[in-house]
N, C-alpha and C positions, 0 to 999 in steps of 0.2 A: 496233691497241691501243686500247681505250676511252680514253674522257675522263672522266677521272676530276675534273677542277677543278668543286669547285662551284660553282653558279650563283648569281652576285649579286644578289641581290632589286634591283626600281627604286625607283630615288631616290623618298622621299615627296613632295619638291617638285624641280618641274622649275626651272631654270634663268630661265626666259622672268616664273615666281610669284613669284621671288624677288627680281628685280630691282622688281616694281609694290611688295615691300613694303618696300622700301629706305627709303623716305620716309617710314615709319609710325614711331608710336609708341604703347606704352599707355600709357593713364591712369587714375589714381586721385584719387577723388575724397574721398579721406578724408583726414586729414593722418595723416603717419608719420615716423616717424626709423630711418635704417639705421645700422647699425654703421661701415661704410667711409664713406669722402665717394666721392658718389659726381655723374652730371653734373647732376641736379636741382637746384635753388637756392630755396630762399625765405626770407622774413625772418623772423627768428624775433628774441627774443629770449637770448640767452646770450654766450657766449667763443667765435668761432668763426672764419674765416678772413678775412673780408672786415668793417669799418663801414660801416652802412648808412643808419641814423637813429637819433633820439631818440623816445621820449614821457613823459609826465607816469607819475610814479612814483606806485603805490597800494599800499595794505594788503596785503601778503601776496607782493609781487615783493621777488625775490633783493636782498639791501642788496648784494652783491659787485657786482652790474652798475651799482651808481649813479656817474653821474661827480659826481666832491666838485670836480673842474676846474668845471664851472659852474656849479654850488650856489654854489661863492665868489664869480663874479662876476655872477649870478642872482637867488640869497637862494632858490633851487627847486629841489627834486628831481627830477630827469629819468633813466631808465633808457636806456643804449645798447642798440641793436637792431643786432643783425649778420646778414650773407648768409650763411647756413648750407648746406652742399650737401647734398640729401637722395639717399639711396638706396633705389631699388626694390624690396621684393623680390615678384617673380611668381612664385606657387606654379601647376603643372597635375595636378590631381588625376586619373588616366587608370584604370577602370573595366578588365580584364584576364578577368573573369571570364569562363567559359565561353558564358554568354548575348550574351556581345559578340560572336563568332564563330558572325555567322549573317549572314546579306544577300548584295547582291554589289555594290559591294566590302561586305567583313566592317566593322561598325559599328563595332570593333576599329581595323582599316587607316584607316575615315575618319576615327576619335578623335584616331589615332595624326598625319594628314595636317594637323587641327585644330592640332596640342600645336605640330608641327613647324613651324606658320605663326607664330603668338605665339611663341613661343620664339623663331624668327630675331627676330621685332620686338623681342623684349626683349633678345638679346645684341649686335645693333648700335647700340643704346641705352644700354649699359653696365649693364645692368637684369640683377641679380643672380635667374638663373632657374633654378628648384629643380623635379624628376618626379618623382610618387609614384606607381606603378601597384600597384591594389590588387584583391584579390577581398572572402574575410572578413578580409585583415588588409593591412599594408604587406608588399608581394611583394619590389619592386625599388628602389632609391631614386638617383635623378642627383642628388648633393649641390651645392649655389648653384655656378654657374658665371657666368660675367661674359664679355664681349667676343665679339668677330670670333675671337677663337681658338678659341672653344670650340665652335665651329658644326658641327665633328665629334664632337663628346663627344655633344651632343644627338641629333642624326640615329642616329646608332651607337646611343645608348641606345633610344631610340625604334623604329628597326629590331628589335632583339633583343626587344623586347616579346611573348611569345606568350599565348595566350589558355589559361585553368587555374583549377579550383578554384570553391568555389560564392562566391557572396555574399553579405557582410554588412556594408550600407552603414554601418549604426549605428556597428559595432565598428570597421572602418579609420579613419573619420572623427573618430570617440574617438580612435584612437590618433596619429591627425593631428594631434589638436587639442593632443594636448599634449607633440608633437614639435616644432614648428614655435615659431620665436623673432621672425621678424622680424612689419613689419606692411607689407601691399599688398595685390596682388589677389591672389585664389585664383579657377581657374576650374575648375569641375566638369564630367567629360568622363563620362557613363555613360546607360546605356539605364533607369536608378531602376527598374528592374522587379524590386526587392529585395521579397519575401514579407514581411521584416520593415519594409517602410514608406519611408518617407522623413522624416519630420518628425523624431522624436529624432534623426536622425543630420546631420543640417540646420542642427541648434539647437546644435550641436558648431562648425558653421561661425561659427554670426553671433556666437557668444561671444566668436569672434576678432576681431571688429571688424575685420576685414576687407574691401575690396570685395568681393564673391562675384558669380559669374558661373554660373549653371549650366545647362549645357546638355545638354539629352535627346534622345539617339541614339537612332531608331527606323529599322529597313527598311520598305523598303516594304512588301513579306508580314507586317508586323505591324500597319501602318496600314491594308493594303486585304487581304484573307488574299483566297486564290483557290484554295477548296475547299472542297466539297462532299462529302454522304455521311459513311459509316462510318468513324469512324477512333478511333486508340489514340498518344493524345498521351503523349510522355516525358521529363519535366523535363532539359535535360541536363544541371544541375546538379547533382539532389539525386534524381535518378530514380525521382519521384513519377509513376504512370501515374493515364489519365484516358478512357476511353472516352466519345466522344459520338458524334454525329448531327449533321451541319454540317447546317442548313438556310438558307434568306430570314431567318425570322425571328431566329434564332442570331445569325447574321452583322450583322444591323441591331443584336439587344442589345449584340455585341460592340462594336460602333462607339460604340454610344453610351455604354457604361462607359469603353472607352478615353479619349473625350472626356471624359468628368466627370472621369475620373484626370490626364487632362492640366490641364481647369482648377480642381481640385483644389489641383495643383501649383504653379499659376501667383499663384493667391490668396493658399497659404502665403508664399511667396519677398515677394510685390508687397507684404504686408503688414507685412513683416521687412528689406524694404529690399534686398534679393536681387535680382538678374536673372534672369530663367529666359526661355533661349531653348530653343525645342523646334525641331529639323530631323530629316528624313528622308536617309536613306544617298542618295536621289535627289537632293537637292539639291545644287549642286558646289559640293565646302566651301572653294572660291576665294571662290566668290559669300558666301556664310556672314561669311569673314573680312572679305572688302573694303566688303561691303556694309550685313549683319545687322549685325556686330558695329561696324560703326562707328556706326550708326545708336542702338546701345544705346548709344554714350560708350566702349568698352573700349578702340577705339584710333583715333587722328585724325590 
């Protein structure tokens, strides 16, 4: 009798990755307030759970926070500062379109191993962590999740991820921008090889005052192509065809547009306060998380 039980796809992180990122955490380096308390802390001034200090009261701070207790025995205005706990929230914007499902592994699977590396780090962190997989719009969406319990919600979602549909970085990213309530990091998981550009759909992110993280998935076959001669290329997004002639000189313009696209890219983001990390499906995206990304400040 056949065997009919499906086959369970492999874990995106093995056991042995998950433990090296036990000790991790992201960071953000902009200031934010979440809605939950959440384990973050810093001083702020308001009403909040903890007294922490004083300072000299100025023009335009809240009169509710002034203590009138040592003004009377003072003769001075001073505002209370309290420990306020803040809460994270990590958005990972995940790229689905059909163009991601090309390489080996598929730029897709190494996004997906990316999302699934930060994501552990932000739910054993208590760090409210939200998936948006998009092509031209919002496909699939893992709503804020929190904790060590959720650790299968994620992977589970993150597995069922398949590759569909053309791209439109513009329009998803519009529709991100004014879906999305809290304030953290956002990090962008796509190969930006969108016809309609990068930049307006960009300028969607930095409005959020946000950290933005974005990172550009290429294979290797697109960074080093290995072919020559006759051929009949076909979008397999939008199934635009393109006959050319691979030659030497082909091959060398191609490289070097590529690279002007890339630091293209890199000038927009560096100039707007952005990170833009670019890797190839060859690098091991252990190395990426533990190494790159700590290196850029995302997690320490």
């Amino acid at each position: 009798m056949p065997d009919t039980t499906a086959t369970k796809p492999a874990p995106l992180l093995d056991p042995q990755f998950l433990a090296r990122l036990e000790h991790l955490e992201l960071v953000s380096r902009k200031i934010f307030m979440g809605r939950m308390k959440g384990e973050r802390r810093s001083k702020r001034k308001g009403q909040s759970v903890e007294f922490a200090d004083y300072r000299n009261y100025v023009i335009g701070d809240d009169l509710r926070h002034l203590d009138w207790n040592l003004y009377g025995r003072l003769d001075r205005l001073f505002i209370r500062l309290f420990m306020e706990e803040e809460d994270l929230h990590f958005y990972v914007l995940l790229d689905n379109s059909l163009s991601m499902d090309f390489g080996s592994p598929t730029k897709l699977h190494y996004a997906k191993q990316v999302a699934a590396a930060l994501g552990f780090i932000g739910l054993v962190n208590m760090d409210r962590v939200i998936v948006e997989a998009f092509n031209n719009r919002l496909t699939q969406s893992l709503p804020a999740i929190r904790g060590r319990r959720s650790l299968w919600r994620l992977f589970d979602f993150l597995q069922k991820i398949e590759p569909a549909g053309p791209s439109d970085l513009k329009k998803a990213l519009k529709n991100f921008s004014l879906k999305c309530s809290g304030k953290g990091i956002v990090v962008l998981l796509a190969d930006l090889m969108d016809k309609g550009g990068y930049e307006d759909a960009l300028r969607y992110l930095v409005a959020r005052q946000m950290d933005i993280y974005v990172i550009q998935i290429l294979s290797q076959e697109e960074i080093e192509p290995d072919v020559v001669g006759d051929l009949k290329l076909v979008d397999i997004e939008d199934d635009d065809v393109a006959e050319i002639t691979v030659s030497g000189p082909l091959l060398k313009r191609y490289k070097q547009n590529l690279a002007a696209y890339r630091a293209g890219i890199h000038e927009f983001c560096t100039r707007r306060g952005v990170n833009y990390i670019f890797t190839s499906n060859q690098v091991p995206f252990d190395r990426l998380v533990l190494s790159y990304l700590r290196q850029r400040g995302l997690v320490k």
